[in-house]
BAMAR-203359 format. One record per residue (C-alpha): residue in three letters; x, y, z. Coordinates in pm, whole numbers. Example, Ala and Ser with C-alpha at 12.3 -4.5 7.8 and 13.67 -1.06 7.14 Angstrom:
REM BAMAR-203359
+---------+--------+--------+--------+
! residuo !      X !      Y !      Z !
+---------+--------+--------+--------+
!     ALA !   1230 !   -450 !    780 !
!     SER !   1367 !   -106 !    714 !
+---------+--------+--------+--------+
This chain:
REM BAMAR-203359
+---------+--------+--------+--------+
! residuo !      X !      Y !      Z !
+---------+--------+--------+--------+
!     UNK !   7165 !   2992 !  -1355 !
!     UNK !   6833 !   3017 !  -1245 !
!     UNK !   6807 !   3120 !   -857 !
!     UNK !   6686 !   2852 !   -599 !
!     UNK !   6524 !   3056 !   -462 !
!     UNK !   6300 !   3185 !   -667 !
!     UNK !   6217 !   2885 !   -865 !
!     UNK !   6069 !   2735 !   -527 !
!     UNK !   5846 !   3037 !   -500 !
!     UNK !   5733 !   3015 !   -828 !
!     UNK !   5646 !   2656 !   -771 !
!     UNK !   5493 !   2754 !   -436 !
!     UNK !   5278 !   2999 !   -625 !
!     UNK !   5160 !   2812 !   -874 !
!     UNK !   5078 !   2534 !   -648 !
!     UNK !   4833 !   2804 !   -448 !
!     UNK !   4637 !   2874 !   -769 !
!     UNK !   4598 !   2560 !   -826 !
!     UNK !   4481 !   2475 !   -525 !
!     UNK !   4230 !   2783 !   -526 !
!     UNK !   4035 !   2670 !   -876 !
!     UNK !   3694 !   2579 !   -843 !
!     UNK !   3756 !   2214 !   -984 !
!     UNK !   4051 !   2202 !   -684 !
!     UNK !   3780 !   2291 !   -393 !
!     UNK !   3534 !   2104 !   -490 !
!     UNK !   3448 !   1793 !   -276 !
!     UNK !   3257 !   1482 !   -341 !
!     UNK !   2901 !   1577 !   -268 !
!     UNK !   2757 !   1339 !     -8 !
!     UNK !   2498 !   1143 !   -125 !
!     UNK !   2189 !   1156 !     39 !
!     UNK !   2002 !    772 !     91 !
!     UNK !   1656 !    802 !   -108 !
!     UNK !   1400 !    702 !     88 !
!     UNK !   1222 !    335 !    -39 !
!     UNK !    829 !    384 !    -61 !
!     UNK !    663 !     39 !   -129 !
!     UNK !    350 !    -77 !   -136 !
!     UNK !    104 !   -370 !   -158 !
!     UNK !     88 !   -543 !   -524 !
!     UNK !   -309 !   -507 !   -463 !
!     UNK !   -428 !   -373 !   -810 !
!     UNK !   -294 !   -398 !  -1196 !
!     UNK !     90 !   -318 !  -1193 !
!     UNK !     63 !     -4 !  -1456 !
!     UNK !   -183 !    152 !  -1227 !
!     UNK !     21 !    145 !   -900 !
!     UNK !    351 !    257 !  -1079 !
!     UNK !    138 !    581 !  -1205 !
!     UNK !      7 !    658 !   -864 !
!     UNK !    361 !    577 !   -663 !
!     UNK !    583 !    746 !   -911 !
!     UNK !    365 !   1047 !   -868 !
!     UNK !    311 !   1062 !   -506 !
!     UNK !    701 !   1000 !   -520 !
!     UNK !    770 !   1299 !   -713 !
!     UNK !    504 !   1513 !   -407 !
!     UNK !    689 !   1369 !   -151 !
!     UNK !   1035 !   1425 !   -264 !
!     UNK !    942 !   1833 !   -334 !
!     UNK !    737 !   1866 !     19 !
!     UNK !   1016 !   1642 !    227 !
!     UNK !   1305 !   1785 !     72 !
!     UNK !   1489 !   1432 !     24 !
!     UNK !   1537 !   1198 !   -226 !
!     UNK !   1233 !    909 !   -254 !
!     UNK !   1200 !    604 !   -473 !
!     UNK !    928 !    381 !   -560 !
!     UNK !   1044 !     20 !   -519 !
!     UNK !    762 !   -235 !   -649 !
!     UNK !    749 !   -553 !   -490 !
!     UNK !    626 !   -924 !   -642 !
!     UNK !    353 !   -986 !   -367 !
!     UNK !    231 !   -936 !     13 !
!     UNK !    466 !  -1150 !    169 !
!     UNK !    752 !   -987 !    -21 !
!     UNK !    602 !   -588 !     60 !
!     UNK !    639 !   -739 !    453 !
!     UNK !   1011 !   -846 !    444 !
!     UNK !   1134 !   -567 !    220 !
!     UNK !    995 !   -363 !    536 !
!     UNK !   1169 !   -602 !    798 !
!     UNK !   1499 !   -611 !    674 !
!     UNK !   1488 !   -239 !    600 !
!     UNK !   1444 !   -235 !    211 !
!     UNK !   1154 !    -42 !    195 !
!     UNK !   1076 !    252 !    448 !
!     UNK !    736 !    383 !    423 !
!     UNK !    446 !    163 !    319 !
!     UNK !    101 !    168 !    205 !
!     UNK !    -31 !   -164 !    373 !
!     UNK !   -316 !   -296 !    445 !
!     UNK !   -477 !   -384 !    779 !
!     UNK !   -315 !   -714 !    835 !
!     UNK !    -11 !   -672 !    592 !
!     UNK !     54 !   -348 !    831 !
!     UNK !     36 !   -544 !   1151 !
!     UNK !    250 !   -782 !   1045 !
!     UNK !    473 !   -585 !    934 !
!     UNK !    505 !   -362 !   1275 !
!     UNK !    513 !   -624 !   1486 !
!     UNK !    859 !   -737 !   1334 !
!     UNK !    989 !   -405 !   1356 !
!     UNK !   1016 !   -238 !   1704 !
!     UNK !    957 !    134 !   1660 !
!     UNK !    742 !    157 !   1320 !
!     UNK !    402 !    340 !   1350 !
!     UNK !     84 !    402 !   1156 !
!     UNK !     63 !    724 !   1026 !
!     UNK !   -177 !    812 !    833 !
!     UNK !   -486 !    643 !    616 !
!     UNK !   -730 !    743 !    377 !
!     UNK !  -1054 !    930 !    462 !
!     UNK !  -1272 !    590 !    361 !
!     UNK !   -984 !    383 !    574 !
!     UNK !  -1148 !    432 !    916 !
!     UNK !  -1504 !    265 !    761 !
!     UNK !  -1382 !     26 !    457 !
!     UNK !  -1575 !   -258 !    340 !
!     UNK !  -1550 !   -552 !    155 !
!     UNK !  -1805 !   -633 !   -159 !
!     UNK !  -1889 !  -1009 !   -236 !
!     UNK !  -1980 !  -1008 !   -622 !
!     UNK !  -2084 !  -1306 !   -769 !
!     UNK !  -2119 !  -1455 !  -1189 !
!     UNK !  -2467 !  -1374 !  -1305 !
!     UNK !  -2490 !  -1704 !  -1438 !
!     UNK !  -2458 !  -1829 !  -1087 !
!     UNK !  -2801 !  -1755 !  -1017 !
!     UNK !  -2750 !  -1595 !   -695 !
!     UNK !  -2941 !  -1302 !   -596 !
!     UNK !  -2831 !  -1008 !   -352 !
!     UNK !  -2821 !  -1098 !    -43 !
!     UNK !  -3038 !   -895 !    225 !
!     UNK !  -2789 !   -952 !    552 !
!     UNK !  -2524 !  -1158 !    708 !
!     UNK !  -2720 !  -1461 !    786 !
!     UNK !  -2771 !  -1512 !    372 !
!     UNK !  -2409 !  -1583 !    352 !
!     UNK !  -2542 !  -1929 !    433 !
!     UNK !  -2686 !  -1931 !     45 !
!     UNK !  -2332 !  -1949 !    -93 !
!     UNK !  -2265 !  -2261 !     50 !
!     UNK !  -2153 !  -2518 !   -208 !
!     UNK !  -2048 !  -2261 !   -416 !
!     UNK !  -1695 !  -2204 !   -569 !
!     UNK !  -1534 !  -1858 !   -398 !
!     UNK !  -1208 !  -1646 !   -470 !
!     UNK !  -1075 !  -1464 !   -235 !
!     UNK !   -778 !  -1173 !   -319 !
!     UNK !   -440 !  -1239 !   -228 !
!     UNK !   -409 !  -1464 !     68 !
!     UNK !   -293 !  -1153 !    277 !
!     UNK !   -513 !   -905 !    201 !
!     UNK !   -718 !   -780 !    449 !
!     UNK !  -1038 !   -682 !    229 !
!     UNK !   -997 !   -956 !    -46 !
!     UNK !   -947 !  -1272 !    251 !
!     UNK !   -914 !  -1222 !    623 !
!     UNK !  -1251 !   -973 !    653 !
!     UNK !  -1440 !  -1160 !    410 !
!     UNK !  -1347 !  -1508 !    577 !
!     UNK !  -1412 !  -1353 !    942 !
!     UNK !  -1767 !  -1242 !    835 !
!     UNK !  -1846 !  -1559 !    685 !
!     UNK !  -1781 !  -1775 !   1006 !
!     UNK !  -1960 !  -1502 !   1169 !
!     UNK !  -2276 !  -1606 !   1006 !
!     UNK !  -2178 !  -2008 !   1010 !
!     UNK !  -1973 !  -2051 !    639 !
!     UNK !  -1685 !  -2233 !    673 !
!     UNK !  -1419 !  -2238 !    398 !
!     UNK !  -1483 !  -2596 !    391 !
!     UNK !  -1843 !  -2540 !    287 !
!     UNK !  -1716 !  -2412 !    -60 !
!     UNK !  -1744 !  -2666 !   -398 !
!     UNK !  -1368 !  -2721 !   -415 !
!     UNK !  -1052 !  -2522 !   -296 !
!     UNK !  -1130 !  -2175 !   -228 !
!     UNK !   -906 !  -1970 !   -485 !
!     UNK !   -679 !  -1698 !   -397 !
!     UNK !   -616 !  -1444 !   -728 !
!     UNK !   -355 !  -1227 !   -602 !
!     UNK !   -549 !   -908 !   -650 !
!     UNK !   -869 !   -733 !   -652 !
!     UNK !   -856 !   -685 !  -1064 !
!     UNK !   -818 !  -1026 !  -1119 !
!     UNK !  -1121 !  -1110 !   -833 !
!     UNK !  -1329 !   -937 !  -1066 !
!     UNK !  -1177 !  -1083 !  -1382 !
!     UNK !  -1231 !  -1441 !  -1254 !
!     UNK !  -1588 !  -1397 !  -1149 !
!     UNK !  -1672 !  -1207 !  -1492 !
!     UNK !  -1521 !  -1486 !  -1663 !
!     UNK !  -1715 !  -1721 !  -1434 !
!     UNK !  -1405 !  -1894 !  -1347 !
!     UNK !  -1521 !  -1876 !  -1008 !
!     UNK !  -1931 !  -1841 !   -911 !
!     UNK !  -1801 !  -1576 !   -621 !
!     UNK !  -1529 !  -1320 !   -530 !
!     UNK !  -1444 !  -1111 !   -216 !
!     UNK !  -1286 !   -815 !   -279 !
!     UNK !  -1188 !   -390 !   -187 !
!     UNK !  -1531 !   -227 !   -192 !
!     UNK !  -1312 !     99 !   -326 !
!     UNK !  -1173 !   -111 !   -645 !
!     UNK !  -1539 !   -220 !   -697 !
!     UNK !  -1663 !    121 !   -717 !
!     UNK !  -1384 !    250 !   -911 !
!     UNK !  -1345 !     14 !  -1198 !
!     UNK !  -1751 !     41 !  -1203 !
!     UNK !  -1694 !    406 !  -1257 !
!     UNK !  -1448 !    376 !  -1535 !
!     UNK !  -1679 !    107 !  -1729 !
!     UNK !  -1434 !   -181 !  -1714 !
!     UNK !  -1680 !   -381 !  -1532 !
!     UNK !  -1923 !   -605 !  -1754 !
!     UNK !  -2224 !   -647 !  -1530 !
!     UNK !  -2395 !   -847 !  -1771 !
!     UNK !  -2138 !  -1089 !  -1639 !
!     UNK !  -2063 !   -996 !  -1262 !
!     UNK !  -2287 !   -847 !   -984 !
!     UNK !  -2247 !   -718 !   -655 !
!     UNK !  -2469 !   -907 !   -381 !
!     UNK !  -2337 !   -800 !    -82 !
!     UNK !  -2123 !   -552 !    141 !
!     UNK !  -1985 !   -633 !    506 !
!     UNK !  -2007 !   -398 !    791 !
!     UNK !  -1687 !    -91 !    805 !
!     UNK !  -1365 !   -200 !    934 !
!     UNK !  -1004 !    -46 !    974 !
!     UNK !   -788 !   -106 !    648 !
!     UNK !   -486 !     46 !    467 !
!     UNK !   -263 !    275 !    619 !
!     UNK !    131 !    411 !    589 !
!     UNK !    319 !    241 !    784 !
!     UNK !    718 !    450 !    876 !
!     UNK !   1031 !    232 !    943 !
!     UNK !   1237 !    377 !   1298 !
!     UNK !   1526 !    380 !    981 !
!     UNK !   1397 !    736 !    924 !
!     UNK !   1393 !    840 !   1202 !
!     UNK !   1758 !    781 !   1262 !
!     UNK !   1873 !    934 !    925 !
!     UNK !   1636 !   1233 !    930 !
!     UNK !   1561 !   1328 !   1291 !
!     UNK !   1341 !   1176 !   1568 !
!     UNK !   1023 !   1422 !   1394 !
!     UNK !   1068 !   1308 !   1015 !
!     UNK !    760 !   1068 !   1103 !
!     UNK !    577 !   1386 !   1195 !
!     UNK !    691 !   1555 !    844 !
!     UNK !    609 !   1263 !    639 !
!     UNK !    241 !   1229 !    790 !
!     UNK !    222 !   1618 !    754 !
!     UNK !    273 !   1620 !    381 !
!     UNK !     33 !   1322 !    328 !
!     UNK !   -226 !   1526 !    502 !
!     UNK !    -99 !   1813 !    269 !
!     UNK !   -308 !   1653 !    -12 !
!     UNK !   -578 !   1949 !    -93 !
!     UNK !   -819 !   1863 !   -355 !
!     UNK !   -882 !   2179 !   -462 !
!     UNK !   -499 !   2169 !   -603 !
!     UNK !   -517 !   2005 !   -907 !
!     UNK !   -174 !   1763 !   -883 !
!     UNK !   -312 !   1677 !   -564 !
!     UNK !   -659 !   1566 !   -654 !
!     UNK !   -496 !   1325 !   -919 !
!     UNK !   -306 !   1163 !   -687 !
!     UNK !   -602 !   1178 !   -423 !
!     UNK !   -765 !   1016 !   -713 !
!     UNK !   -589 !    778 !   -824 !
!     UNK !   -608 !    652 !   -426 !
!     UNK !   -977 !    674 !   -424 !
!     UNK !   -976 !    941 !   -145 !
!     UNK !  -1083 !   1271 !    -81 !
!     UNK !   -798 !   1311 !    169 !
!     UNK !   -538 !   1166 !    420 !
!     UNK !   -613 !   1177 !    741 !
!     UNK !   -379 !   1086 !   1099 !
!     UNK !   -407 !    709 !   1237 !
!     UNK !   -211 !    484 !   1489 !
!     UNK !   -172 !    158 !   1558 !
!     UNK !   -418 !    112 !   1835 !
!     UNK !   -669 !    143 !   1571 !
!     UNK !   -613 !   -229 !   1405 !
!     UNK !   -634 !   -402 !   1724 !
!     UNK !   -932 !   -557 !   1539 !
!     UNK !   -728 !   -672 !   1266 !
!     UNK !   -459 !   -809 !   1502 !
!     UNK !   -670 !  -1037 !   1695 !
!     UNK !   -829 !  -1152 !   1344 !
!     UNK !   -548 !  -1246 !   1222 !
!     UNK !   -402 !  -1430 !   1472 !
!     UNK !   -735 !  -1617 !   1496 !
!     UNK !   -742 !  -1731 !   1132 !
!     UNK !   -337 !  -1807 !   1144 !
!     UNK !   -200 !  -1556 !    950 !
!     UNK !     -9 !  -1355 !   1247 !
!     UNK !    167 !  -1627 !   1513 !
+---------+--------+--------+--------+
């Protein structure tokens, strides 16, 4: 008869090497929570998923963490995905940004492109319209009667800028043949004017000059005829949600490797250029003060 004894510390013993294998030890590893970079639907869909998913992939090497690109349907939706916490760093623009942080106590400006601190806004206009460049402000008053497209209806280039400049100079929306149209993005602003679906079209000065540069503008069809004075415009915008899950100075990390961006390093440069920079450079929300009180003016922050 086997002894007691000894069967219990053979059990014992096997038990202990058991316990000891790798597969035994190891734990669930805790998953880390990706951070959700979003932006503003403001140019052709394949374009922005080229640029995020790369600047995803920088970010994710330089932070150390996990980030995802989460694309969004429109403005409206890139502003409550940020309120409600479902996207945590975002490339806004001047009013989509201010709305935005003024629903969430805590979230800050960052960081904007070098051509952010002086952007502009181009009018272009069909060149069957028979409208000719227009030397200043006060010749806004020519494109009265005229049909108009603005961008999406909160943009701050493609509509609130372009609208505030116009009743600078004494053009009401009203003043327009017809509704004034809102296209949902700069690409299509251009497409609708070429097509002469619309006489005029507001629009990013910086999407102007780079679909000029890459020959996809017909301007056989489409001119420019004018450009507005420099204003504030996109930025990144941080959710306080960070902040909590990384440490009070992940803001300060984020913003550092966004002002990383050399360049003169080639994976760099094709994300710089793919944003139409030459480099990031630090911001804060004191500087769209501007764009606050525009907005509320116009009705599109309450």
């Amino acid at each position: 008869m086997q002894n007691p004894l000894i069967s219990s510390l053979g059990l014992f013993l096997l038990l202990s090497i058991v316990a000891c294998t790798p597969s035994a030890q190891q734990s669930p590893e805790k998953t880390v929570q990706p951070i959700a970079v979003g932006a503003i639907p403001d140019q052709d869909p394949e374009k922005l998923q080229r640029l995020y998913r790369k600047l995803s992939d920088y970010l994710e090497t330089e932070l150390g963490v996990p980030v995802e690109y989460k694309p969004v349907q429109d403005y409206t939706a890139a502003v409550t995905a940020f309120r409600v916490g479902d996207l945590e760093l975002v490339w806004f623009g001047g009013l989509t940004g201010v709305q935005a942080r003024l629903q969430v106590e805590g979230a800050s400006a960052i960081a904007q492109r070098d051509i952010d601190e002086k952007f502009t806004t181009v009018f272009i206009a069909n060149t069957n319209s028979n409208i000719s460049p227009l030397q200043n402000a006060n010749d806004l008053q020519q494109l009265k009667g005229k049909t108009l497209t603005f961008g999406s209806e909160s943009s701050t280039s493609g509509r609130l800028m372009p609208q505030y400049f116009l009743e600078q100079s004494g053009v009401q929306l009203q003043d327009f043949k017809g509704e004034v149209g809102f296209s949902g993005s700069h690409d299509t602003t251009i497409k609708l004017v070429e097509a002469g679906s619309y006489q005029i079209g507001a629009l990013n000065a910086q999407v102007w000059e780079s679909r000029l540069a890459a020959g996809e503008i017909n301007l056989d069809k489409v001119q420019l005829i004018w450009e507005t004075p420099p204003y504030y415009d996109y930025h990144w915008i941080i959710h306080p949600n960070l902040t909590k899950r990384y440490g009070k100075d992940f803001p300060q990390k984020v913003q550092a490797a966004l002002l990383k961006l050399d360049p003169n390093n080639p994976e760099h440069q094709e994300i710089l250029d793919l944003f139409g920079a030459a480099k990031f450079i630090p911001t804060n929300n004191e500087n769209y003060t501007q764009i606050e009180e525009i907005g509320r003016k116009i009705g599109k922050i309450k």
